[in-house]
N, C-alpha and C positions, 0 to 999 in steps of 0.2 A: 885662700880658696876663691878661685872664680866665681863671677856671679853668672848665672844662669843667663842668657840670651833669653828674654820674651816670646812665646811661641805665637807664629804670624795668626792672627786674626782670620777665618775662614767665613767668606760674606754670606748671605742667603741667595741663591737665586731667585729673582721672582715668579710667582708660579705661573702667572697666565701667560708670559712671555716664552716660558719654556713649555706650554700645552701649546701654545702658537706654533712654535717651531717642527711639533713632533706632529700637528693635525695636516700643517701645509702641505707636505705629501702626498697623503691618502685623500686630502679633497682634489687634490692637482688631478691625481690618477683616477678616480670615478669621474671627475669633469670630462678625461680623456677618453673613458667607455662612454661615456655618453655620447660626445661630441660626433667619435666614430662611430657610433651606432644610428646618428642622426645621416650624417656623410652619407651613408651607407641605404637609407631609408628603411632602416631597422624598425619597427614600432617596439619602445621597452613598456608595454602596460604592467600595473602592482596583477600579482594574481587573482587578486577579487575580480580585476575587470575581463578576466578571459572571457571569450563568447561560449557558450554552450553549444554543442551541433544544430542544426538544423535541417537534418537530412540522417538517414541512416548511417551506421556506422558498425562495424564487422568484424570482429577479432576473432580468434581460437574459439572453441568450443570445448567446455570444460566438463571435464568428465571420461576421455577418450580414455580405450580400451579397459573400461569398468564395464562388466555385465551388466548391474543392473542400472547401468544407467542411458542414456538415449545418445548414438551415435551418427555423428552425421558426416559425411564429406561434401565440403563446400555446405549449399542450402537442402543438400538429400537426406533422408533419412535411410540409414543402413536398418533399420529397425522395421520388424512390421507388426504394428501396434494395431490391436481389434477395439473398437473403442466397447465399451458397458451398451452406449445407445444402439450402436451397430446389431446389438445383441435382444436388443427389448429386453436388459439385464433386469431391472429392479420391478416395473409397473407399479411404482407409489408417485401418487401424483401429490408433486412441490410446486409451491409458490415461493419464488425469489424476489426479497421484501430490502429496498435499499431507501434510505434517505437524501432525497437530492432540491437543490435550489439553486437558481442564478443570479450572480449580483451584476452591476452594471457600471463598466468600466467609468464612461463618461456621460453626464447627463445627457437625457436623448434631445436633440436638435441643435445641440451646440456650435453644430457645421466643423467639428476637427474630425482629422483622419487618424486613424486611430494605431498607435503603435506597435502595439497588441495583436496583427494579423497574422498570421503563422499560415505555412502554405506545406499540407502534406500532399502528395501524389500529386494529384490534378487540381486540388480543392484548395480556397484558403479559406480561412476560419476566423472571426473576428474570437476575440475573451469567449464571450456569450455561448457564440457557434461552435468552439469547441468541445466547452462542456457538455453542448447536449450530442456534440458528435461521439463523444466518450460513453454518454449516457445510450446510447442508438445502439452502439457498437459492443458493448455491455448487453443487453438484450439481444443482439444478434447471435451473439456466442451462443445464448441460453437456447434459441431459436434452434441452432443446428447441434449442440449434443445434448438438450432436453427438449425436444419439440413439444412435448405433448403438457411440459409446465406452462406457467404463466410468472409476468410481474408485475407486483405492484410496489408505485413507486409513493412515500410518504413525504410530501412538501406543503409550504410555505402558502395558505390560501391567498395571500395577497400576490407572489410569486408569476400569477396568468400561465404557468406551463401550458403546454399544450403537445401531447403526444399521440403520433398516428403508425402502430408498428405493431404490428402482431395481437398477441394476445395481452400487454401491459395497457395497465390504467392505473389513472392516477389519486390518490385517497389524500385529500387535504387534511392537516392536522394541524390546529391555532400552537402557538409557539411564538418562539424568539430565537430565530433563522441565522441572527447574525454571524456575520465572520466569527468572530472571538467567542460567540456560546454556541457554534454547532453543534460541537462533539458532545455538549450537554444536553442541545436538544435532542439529536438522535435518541437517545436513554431514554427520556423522556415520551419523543411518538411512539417507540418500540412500545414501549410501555404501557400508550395510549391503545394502540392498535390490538396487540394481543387483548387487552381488555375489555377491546370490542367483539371479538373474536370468540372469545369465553361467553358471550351475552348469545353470538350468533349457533353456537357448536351444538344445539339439541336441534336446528332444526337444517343438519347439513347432513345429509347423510357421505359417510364414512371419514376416513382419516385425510385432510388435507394438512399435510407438514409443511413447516416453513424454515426457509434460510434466509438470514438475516444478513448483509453484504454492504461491503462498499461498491462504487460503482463501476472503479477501476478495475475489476476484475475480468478474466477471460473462463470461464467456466468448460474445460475440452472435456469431459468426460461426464458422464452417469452419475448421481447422487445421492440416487436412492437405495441405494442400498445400504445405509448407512442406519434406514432406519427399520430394515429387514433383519441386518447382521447383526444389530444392536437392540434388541425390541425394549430395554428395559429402562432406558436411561433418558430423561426428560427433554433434555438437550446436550450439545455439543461445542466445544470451545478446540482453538487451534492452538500447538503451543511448538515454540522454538527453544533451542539452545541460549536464551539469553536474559543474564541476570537480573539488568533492569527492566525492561517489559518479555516477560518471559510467554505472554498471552497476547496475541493479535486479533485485536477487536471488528475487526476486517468481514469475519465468518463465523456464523453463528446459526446452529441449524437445531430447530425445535418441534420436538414431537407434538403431530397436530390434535392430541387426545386433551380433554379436558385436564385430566393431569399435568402431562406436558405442558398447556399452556400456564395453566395457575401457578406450578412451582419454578415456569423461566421467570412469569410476573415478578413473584418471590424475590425472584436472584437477581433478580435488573432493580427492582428499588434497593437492594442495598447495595449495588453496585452506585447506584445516585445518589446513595447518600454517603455513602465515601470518599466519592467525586467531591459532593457539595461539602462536605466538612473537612477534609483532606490535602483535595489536590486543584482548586480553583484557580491556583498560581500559573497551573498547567492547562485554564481550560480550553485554548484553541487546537491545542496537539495533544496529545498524549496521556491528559488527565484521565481518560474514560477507559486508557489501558492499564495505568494506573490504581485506578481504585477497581478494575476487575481482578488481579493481581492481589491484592489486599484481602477484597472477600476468600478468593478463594485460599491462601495462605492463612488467615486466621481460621478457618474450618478444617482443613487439608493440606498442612503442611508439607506431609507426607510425598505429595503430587509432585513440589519442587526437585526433589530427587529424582526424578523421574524424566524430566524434560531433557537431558541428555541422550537420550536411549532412540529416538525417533521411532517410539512404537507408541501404536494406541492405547491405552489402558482408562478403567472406569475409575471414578470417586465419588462419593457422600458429601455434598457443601449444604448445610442447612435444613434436608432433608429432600435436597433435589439431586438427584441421579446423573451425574454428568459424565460425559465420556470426552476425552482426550486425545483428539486429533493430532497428528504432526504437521506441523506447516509444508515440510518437506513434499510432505504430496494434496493438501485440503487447499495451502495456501504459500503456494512456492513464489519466490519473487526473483526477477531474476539478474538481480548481482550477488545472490547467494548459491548461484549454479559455481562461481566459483570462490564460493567463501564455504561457509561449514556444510551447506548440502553437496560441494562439491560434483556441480554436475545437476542434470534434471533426470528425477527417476521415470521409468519407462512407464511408473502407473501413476502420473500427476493428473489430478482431477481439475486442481484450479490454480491460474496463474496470476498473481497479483500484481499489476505495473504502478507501486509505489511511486509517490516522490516524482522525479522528472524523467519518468518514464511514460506518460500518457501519449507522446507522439510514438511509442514504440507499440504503442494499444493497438491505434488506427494504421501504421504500417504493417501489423502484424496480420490486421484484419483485410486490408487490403490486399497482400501476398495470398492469402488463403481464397478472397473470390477469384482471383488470378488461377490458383491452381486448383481448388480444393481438394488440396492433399493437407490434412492437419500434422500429421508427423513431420511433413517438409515442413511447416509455418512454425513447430516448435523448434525446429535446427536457426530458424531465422533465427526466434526470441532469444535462444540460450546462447549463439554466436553474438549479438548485440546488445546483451544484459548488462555488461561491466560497464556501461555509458550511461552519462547523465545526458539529458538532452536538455533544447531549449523551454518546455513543458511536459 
């Protein structure tokens, strides 16, 4: 019997030698997009580095052929909207109560030019100069569809604001202003003020209500009647379709009755102290929405089923009477024209320019002295909603 032949030995190949072999390719060929893109005078930037606009910016208009929603061709509005003010709708006279501060980009005298200048229309605006151009513009709104309110604005004593515009002034409140504990401050001066408020209300005569705001806001319509249609409920919260912050802390509007005031009092420290025990992780963004969310889900569960429906409806939180605004029209923002509000509805009261949309504030304000037509200026907002800008 034969003896078997030895079977040939099969070597290893080495590994790095053959990742060599199989990477040489693909870096040859990105070296060659690159090269040619260079050739070419291509710029390849990572997408973090893309520029934001710096100028208007114009797409569809979301919403078209919905009735109840606002129609435009090109910057016209097909719609002919009668505003509430137009009407002398409500005669409850509001105070529009917002908390504002300025920080300062570069110590002053340093002799730098400063990077930070942004140029809307005709104007440019250093950091500083725009925030208070947002804050001006903000009271200007209020000025043409509530003329007959007023603002007052709660800041930072060390701060020096200084404002000359209408019927606003400004009520200093001691605090901790800073970047990273605003949103706590806020809670806090609310809290303060209303409590001044409660001291001053026997010798005022009649009802003066209050909404409570951020600054970004554009206010087109009437809003009082919010506290005519609703006589019973102590204040008012806005809410969306959304699971994580389902309540936008943005708009908050309080009946001016001794009641009203004492049981928002109520609602706001435990909304501070939910914040403070809870959500500190969160406290430069989002904390103070947060633990608004919290109070009212452990009292009103119920509520969260609800935020779907984009209708107003009342609820019991602790024994404070709260009524339930939709964003969709209290506090519409607008890259949500074509996200779930799908469009701006024809009865939107207040428009929110979140986030990097503050140059669409002052463009939108400026279109409007241009024409004063407000239905033409919401065809702008809601055609240039879906853009992030450079502020």
């Amino acid at each position: 019997m034969a003896t078997p032949s030895p079977r040939p030995r099969i070597r290893a190949v080495p590994l790095r030698p053959l990742l060599l072999l199989l990477l040489v390719p693909l870096i040859y060929s990105v070296s060659r997009v690159h090269l040619r893109a260079t050739e070419k005078g291509v710029c390849l930037p990572p997408p973090a580095a893309l520029k934001r606009p710096d100028r208007l910016v114009l797409g569809p208009a979301a919403g078209q052929g919905r009735p109840d929603r606002l129609q435009c061709q090109g910057l016209k509005s097909l719609n002919k909207i009668v505003l509430s003010s137009d009407r002398n709708y409500s005669g409850e006279h509001i105070s529009f109560v917002t908390v504002f501060t300025t920080y300062r980009s570069d110590p002053p005298g340093d002799g730098k030019v400063s990077s930070d200048v942004v140029t809307v229309g005709s104007r440019s605006y250093s950091k500083t100069e725009r925030s208070m151009a947002i804050l001006k513009t903000f009271i200007s709104f209020i000025q043409v569809s509530m003329p007959g309110s007023n603002v007052i604005i709660l800041t930072d004593p060390n701060s020096h604001l200084s404002i000359d515009q209408g019927s606003a002034t400004l009520v200093p409140i001691e605090g901790n202003y800073s970047r990273g504990n605003l949103m706590l401050q806020r809670i806090k001066s609310y809290i303060a003020f209303l409590e001044q408020k409660l001291v001053e209300i026997d010798r005022v005569e009649g009802s003066n209500h209050f909404v409570l705001t951020d600054s970004d806001i554009a206010v087109v319509d009437d809003l009082g009647h919010i506290f005519k249609k609703y006589p019973h409920c102590h204040l008012a919260l806005t809410f969306r379709n959304n699971k994580g912050q389902p309540l936008n802390s943005g708009f908050v509007a309080i009946r001016g009755t001794r009641d009203g005031i004492s049981k928002s009092v109520e609602f706001f420290k435990q909304v501070l102290e939910a914040y403070s025990l809870k959500y500190m992780k969160a406290s430069r963004m989002l904390g103070d929405q947060l633990a608004l969310a919290w109070v009212v889900k452990s009292h009103l569960p119920s509520a969260f089923g609800k935020f779907s429906k984009h209708e107003a409806f009342t609820g019991e939180v602790n024994g404070a009477s709260i009524l339930f605004l939709p964003c969709a029209l209290y506090n519409w923002t607008p890259p949500e024209g074509a996200g779930q509000f799908h469009g701006m509805p024809l009865d939107v009261k207040v428009v929110h320019f979140k986030g990097s949309r503050k140059r669409l504030m002052l463009e939108a304000w400026n279109f409007y002295n241009s024409t004063s037509v407000l239905p033409d200026m919401l065809c702008l907002i809601l055609r240039s909603g879906r853009t992030k800008y450079d502020f």
